[in-house]
C-alpha positions as CSV (number, residue, x, y, z in Angstrom):
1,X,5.4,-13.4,19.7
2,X,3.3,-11.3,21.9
3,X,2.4,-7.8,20.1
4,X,2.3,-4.6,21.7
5,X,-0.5,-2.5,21.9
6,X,0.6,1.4,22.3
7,X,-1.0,4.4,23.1
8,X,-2.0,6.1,20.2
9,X,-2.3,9.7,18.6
10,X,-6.1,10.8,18.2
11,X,-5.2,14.2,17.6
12,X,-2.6,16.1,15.7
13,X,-1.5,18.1,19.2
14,X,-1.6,15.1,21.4
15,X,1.3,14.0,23.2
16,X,-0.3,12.5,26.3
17,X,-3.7,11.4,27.3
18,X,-5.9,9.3,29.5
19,X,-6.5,5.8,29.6
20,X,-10.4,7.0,31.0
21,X,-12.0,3.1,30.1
22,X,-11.1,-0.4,29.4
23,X,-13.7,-2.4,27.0
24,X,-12.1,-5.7,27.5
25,X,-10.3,-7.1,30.3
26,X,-7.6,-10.2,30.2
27,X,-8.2,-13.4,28.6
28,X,-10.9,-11.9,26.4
29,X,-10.6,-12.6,22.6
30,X,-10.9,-9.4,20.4
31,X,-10.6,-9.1,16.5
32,X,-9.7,-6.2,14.1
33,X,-12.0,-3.4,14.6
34,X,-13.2,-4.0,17.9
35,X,-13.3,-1.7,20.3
36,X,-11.3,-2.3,23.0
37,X,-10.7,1.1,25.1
38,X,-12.1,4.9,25.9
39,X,-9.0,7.9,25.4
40,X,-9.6,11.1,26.4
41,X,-7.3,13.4,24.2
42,X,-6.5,16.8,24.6
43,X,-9.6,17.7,22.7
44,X,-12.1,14.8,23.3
45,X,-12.9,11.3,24.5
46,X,-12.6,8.6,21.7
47,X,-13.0,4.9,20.7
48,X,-10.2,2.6,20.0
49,X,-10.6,-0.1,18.0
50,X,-8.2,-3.0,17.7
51,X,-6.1,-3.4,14.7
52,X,-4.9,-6.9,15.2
53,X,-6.8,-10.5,16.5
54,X,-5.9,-12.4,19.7
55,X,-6.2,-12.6,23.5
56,X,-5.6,-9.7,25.5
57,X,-2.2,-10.8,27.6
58,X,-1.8,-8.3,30.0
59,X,-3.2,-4.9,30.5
60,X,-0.2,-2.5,31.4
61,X,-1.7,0.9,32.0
62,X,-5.0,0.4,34.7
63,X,-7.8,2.7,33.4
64,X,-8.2,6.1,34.8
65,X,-4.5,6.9,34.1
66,X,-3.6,10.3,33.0
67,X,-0.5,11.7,31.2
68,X,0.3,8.2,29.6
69,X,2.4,8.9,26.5
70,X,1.7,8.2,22.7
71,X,3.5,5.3,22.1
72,X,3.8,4.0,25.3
73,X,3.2,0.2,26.0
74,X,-0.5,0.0,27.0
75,X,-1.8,-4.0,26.8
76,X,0.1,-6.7,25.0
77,X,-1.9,-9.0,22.7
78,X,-1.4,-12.6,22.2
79,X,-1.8,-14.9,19.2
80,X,-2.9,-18.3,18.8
81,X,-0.7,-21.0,20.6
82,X,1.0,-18.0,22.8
83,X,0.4,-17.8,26.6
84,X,1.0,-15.4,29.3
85,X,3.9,-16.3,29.9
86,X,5.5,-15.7,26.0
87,X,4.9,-11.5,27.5
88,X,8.0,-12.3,29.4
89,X,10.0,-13.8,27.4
90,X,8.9,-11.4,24.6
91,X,10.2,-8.5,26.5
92,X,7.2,-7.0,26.9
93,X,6.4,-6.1,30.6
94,X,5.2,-2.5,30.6
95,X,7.7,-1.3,33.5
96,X,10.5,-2.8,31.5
97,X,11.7,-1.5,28.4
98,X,12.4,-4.3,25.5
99,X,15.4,-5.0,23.5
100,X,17.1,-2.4,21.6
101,X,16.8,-4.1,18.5
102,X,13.1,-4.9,19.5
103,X,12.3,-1.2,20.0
104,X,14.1,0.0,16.9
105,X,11.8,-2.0,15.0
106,X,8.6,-1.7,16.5
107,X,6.6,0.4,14.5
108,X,3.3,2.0,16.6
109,X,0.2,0.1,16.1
110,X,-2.4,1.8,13.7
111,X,-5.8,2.3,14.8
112,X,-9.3,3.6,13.7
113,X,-12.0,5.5,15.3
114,X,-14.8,3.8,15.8
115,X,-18.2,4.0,13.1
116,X,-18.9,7.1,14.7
117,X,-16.0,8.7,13.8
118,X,-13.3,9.0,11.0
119,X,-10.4,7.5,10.8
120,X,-7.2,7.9,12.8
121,X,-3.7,6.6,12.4
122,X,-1.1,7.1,15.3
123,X,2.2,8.3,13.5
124,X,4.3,5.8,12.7
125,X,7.4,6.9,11.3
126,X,8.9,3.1,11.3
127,X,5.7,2.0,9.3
128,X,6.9,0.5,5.5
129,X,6.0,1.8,2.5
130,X,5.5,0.8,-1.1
131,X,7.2,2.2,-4.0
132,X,4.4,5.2,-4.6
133,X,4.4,6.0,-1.1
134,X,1.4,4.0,0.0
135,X,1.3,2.9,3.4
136,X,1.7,-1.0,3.7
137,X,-0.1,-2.4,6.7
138,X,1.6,-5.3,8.5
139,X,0.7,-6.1,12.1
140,X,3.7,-5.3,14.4
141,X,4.9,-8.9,14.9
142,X,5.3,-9.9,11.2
143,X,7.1,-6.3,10.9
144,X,9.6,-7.9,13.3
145,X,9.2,-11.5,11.1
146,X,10.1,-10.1,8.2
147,X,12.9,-7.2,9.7
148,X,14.7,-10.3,11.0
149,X,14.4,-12.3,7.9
150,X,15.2,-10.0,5.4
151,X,12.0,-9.9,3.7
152,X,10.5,-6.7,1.8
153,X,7.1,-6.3,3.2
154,X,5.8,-4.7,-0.3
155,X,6.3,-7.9,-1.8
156,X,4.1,-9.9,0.2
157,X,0.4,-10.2,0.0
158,X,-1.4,-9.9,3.2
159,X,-4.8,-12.5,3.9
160,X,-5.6,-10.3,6.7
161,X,-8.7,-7.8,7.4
162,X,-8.2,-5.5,4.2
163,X,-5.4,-7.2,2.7
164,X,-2.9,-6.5,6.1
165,X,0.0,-8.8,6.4
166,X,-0.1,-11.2,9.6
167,X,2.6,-13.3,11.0
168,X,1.3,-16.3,8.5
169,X,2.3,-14.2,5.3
170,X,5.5,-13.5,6.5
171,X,6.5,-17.2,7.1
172,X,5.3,-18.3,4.0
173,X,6.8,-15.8,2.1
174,X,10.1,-16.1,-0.5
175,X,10.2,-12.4,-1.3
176,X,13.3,-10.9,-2.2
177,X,15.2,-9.5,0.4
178,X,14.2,-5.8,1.4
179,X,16.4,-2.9,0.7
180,X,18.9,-1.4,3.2
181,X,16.8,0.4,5.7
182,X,17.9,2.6,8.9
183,X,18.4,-0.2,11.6
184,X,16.0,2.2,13.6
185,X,13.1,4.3,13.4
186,X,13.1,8.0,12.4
187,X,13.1,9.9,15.5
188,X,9.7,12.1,15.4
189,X,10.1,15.6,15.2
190,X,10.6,17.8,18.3
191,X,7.5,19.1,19.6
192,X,8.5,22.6,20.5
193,X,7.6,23.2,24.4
194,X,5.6,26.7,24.9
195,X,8.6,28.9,26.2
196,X,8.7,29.4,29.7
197,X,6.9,33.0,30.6
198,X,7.7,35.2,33.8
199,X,8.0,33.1,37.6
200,X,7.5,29.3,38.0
201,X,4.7,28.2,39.6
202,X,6.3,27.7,42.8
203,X,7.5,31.2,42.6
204,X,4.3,32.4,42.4
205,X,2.5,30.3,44.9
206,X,5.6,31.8,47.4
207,X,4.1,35.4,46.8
208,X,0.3,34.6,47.7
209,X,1.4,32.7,51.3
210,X,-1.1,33.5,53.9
211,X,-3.9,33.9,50.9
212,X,-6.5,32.0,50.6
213,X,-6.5,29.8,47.1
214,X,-7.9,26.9,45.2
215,X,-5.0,25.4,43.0
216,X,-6.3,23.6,39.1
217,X,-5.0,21.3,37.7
218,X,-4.1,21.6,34.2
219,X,-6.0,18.9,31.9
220,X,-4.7,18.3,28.5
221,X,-7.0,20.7,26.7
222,X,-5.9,23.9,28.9
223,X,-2.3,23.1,28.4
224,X,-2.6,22.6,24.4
225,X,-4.4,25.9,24.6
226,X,-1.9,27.7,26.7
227,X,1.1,26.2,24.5
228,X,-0.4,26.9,20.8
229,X,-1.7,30.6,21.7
230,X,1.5,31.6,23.6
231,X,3.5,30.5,20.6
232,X,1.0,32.1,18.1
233,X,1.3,34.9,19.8
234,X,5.1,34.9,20.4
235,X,6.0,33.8,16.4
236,X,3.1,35.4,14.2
237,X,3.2,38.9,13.3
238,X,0.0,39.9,13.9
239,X,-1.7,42.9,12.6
240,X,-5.1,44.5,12.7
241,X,-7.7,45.9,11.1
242,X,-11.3,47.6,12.5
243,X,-14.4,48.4,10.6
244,X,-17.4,49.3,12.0
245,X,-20.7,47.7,10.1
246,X,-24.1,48.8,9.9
247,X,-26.4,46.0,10.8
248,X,-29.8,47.4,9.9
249,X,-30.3,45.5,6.6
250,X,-29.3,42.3,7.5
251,X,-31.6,42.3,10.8
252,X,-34.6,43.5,8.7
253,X,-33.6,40.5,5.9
254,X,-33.2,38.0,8.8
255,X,-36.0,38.8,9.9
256,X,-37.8,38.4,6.8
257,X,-36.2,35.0,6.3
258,X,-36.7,33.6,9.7
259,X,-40.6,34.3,9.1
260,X,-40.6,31.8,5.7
261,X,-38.0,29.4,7.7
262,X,-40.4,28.4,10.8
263,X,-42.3,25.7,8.8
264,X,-39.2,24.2,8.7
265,X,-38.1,24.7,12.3
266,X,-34.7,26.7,11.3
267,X,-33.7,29.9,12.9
268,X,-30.6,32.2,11.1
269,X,-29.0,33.9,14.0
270,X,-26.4,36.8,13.1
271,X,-23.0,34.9,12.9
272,X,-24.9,32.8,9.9
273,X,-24.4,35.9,8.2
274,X,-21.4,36.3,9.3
275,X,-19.8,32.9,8.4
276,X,-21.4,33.3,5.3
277,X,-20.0,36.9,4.6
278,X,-16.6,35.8,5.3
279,X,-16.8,32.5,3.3
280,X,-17.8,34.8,0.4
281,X,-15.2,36.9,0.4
282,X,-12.5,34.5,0.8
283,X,-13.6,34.0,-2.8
284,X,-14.1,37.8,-3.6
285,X,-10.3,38.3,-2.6
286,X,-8.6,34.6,-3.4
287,X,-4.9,35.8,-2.7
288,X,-6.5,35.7,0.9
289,X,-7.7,32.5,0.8
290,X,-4.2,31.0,2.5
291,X,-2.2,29.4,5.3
292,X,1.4,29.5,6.7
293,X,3.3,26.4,5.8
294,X,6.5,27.2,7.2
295,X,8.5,27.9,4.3
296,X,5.8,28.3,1.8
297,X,2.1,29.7,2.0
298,X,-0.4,27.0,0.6
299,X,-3.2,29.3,-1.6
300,X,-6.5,27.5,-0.8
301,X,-9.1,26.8,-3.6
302,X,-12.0,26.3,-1.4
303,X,-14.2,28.7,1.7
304,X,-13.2,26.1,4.7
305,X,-13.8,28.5,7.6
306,X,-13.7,28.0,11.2
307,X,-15.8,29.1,14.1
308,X,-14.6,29.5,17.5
309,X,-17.1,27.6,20.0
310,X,-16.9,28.0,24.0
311,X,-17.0,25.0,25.8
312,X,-16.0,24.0,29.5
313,X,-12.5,24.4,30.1
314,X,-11.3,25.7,26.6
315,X,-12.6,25.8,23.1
316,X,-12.9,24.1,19.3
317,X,-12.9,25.5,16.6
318,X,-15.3,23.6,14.1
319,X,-14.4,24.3,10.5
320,X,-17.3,24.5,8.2
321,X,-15.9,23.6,4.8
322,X,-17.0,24.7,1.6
323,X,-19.2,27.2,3.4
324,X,-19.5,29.8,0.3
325,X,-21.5,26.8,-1.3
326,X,-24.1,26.1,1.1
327,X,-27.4,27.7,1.5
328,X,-27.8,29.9,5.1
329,X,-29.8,27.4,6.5
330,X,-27.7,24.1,5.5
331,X,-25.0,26.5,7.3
332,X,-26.9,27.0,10.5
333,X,-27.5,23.6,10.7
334,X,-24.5,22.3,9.9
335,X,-22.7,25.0,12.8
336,X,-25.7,24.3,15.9
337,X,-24.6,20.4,15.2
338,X,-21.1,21.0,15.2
339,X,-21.0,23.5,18.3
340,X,-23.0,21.0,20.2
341,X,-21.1,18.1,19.4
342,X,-17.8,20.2,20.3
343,X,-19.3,21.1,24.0
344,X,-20.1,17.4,24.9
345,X,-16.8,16.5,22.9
346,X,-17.7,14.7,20.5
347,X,-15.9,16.1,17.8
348,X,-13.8,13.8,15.5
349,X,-10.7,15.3,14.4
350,X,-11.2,16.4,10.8
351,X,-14.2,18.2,12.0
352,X,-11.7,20.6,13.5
353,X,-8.4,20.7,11.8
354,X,-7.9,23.0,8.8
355,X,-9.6,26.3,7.6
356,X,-8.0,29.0,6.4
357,X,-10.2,31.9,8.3
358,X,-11.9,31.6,12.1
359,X,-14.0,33.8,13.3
360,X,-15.1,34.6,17.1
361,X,-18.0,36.1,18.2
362,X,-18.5,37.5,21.3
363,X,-21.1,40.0,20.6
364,X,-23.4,37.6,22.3
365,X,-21.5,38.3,25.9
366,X,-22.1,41.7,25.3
367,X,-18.4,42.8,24.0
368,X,-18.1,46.0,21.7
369,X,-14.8,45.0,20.5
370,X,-11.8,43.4,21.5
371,X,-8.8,41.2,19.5
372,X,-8.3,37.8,18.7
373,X,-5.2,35.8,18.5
374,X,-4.5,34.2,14.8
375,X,-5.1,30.2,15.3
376,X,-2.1,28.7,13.4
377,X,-1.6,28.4,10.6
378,X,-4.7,30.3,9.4
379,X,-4.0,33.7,8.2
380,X,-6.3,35.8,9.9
381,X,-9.4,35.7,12.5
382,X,-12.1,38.1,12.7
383,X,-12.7,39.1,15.5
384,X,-16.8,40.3,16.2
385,X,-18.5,42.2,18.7
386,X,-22.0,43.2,19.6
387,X,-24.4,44.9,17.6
388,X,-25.0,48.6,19.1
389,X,-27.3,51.6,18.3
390,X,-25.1,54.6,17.8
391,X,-25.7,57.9,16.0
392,X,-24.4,57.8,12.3
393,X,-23.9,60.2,9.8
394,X,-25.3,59.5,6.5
395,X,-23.9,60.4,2.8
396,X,-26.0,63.3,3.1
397,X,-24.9,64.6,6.1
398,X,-28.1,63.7,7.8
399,X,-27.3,62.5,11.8
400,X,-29.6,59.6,12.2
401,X,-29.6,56.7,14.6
402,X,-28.3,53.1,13.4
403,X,-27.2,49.7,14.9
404,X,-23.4,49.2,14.7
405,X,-21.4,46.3,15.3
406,X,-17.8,47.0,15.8
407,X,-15.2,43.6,14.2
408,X,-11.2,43.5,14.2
409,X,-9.5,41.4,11.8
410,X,-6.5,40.0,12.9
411,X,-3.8,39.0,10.1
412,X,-0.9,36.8,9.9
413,X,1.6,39.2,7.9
414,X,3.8,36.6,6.9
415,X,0.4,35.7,4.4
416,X,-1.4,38.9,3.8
417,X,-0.3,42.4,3.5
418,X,-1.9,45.6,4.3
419,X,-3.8,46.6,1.4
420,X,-4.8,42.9,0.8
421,X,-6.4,42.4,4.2
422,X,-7.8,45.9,3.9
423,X,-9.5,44.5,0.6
424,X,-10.6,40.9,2.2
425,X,-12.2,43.3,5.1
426,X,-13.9,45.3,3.0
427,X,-15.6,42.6,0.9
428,X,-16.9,40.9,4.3
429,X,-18.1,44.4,5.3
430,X,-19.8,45.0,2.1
431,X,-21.6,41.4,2.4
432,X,-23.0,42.2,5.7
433,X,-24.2,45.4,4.7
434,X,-25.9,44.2,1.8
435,X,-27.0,40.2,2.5
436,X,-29.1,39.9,-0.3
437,X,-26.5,40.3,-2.7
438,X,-24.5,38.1,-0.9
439,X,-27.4,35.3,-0.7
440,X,-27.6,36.3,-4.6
């Protein structure tokens, strides 16, 4: 039976992407792990490899095509002794939907990135599981073997690539009979749509008649954007806090330390510091260290923070984890690799999911200040502007001139209160005012 080969999820946000490349083309032969196609997600392009072996059948969706759905039929695979004409009478034609019962049980197919990157499964609700929880991996048509015999898949013991269970299990198998399952997948949650704001677009179009105007598309990365902030924005009660911090002892230590790094060809720039300064006191002020989890907040052992980068069209935001236990320099490293992977998109996923802190910088533009919006479901962002020479009172009443750099924290309240954010501000204030403790 011929097995479908469906577009799958290579991010946690995507629900659509493009088909951008086709590595194989009909009639060739591919086996598990191979790479058979290019997919541009909402965040970047990536390899997908083939989970099962055969012929490729038919390819459904031509390359190039945008705003195909996860899920949706995309090639059909055929095994040994099959033809192309078994893709008929399999029900799988790519314009035509299959059988009900065919559908139902149909789980998606499970793929990897390729070396370069981790791996990636597509959600797959339908998938079985053993009796601790462990995911059982069957390839799709001896799922639909052993549905329509009865057969509990956790019995068998695949001969496939890492121990998955092909067609040939499944026919040879006298397992017991499975236990009563739903006749039909789970349904996957709802993906809440961002609410519609103010005029349509043909509304607004309608007021700028006899204007002059270019009109951009949307790509997948400017509507994820749009969607997540307008919702962050619309269901997190945001707060804020402003300090003002005197830079003048971390410059003159930077410098210092830039001097001894040259023989090594490393260069701390200011938001090393400040990565480093909020890492730090994530662990000064641990009740801070936290995300939403709907119903629950999740109290994080370790300094995972992320940094927003901008890149054409949008951003990423890298997370640097465990950043409170690397050295300044493994953390510069580690964040001009990881902000010039995300501008050529080249970012795997775990590189930017989780954190429970961002940080954006725009001092570099030349902003004095200005708020972020809290990136879900961290509990706060700090927001950091540039570094300024501005007269200053000191503790002895003495006016002298010092350079200032102006940050607003910006706090989820449903995580941190008040006084607690005022404390987690304070310690990254106190770090950047004093880096060689920090460093200590």
């Amino acid at each position: 039976m011929p097995i479908e080969i469906l577009m799958p999820a290579l991010s946690p946000t995507m629900e659509e992407g493009t088909l951008a490349k086709w590595l194989v083309k009909e009639g060739d032969t591919v086996s598990s792990g191979d790479l058979i196609a290019e997919i541009e997600t909402d965040k970047a392009t990536m390899e997908f490899e083939a989970v099962d072996e055969g012929v490729v059948g038919k390819i459904v969706i031509a390359e190039g095509s945008e705003g195909v759905k996860v899920n949706s039929l995309i090639a059909v695979l055929l095994e040994d002794g099959e033809s192309a004409d078994d893709i008929s009478a399999g029900g799988s034609t790519g314009a035509s939907a299959a059988p009900a019962a065919a559908a139902a049980e149909a789980a998606p197919v499970a793929v990897e990135a390729a070396a370069s990157t981790p791996a990636v499964a597509s959600p797959a609700p339908a998938a079985p599981a053993a009796a601790d929880g462990s995911r059982i991996f069957a390839s799709p048509l001896a799922r639909r073997i052993a549905a329509q015999k009865g057969l509990d898949l956790a019995a068998i013991k695949g001969s496939g690539p890492k121990g998955r269970i092909i067609k040939t299990d499944v026919e040879n198998a006298t397992a017991a009979p499975k236990a009563v399952e739903t006749a039909a997948a789970a349904p996957a949650p709802a993906t809440a749509a961002a609410p519609a704001a103010g005029p349509s677009a043909d509304a607004v179009a309608r007021m700028y008649e006899g204007r002059t105007f270019e009109e951009v598309k949307l790509d997948g990365m400017r509507k994820t954007i749009a969607a997540r902030l307008s919702e962050a924005k619309q269901t997190i009660p945001h707060f804020y806090l402003r300090r003002d911090i005197k830079l003048d002892a971390l410059l003159k230590f930077r410098s210092q330390l830039n001097k001894q790094l040259e023989s090594r060809g490393a260069k701390l720039s200011v938001n090393d510091f400040v990565i480093k300064a909020v890492a730090n006191a994530l662990q000064q002020v641990p009740e801070a260290n936290a995300v939403w989890a709907g119903d629950r907040v999740l109290k994080m052992k370790a300094s995972d923070v992320a940094v927003a980068v901008a890149i054409e069209g949008g951003l990423f935001t890298p997370v640097l984890q465990d950043a409170d236990m690397k050295s300044m320099s493994a953390l510069s490293t580690e964040m001009k690799d990881l902000a010039t992977r995300a501008r050529d998109r080249k970012l795997a996923p775990h590189e930017y999911q989780g954190g429970s802190f961002a940080i954006s910088n725009l001092g570099m533009f030349g902003i004095d200040n200005f708020d972020a919006i809290v990136n879900p479901p961290h509990a706060g962002i700090l927001a950091v502007g540039t570094g300024v020479k501005k007269p200053v009172v000191g503790e002895d009443g003495e006016l002298s001139v010092a350079t200032v750099m102006s940050v607003t924290m910006s706090v989820d309240h449903r995580v941190i209160d008040g006084a607690l954010g005022a404390e987690l501000l304070n310690a990254i204030v106190d770090n950047l005012e004093n880096p060689m403790v920090m460093l200590a």
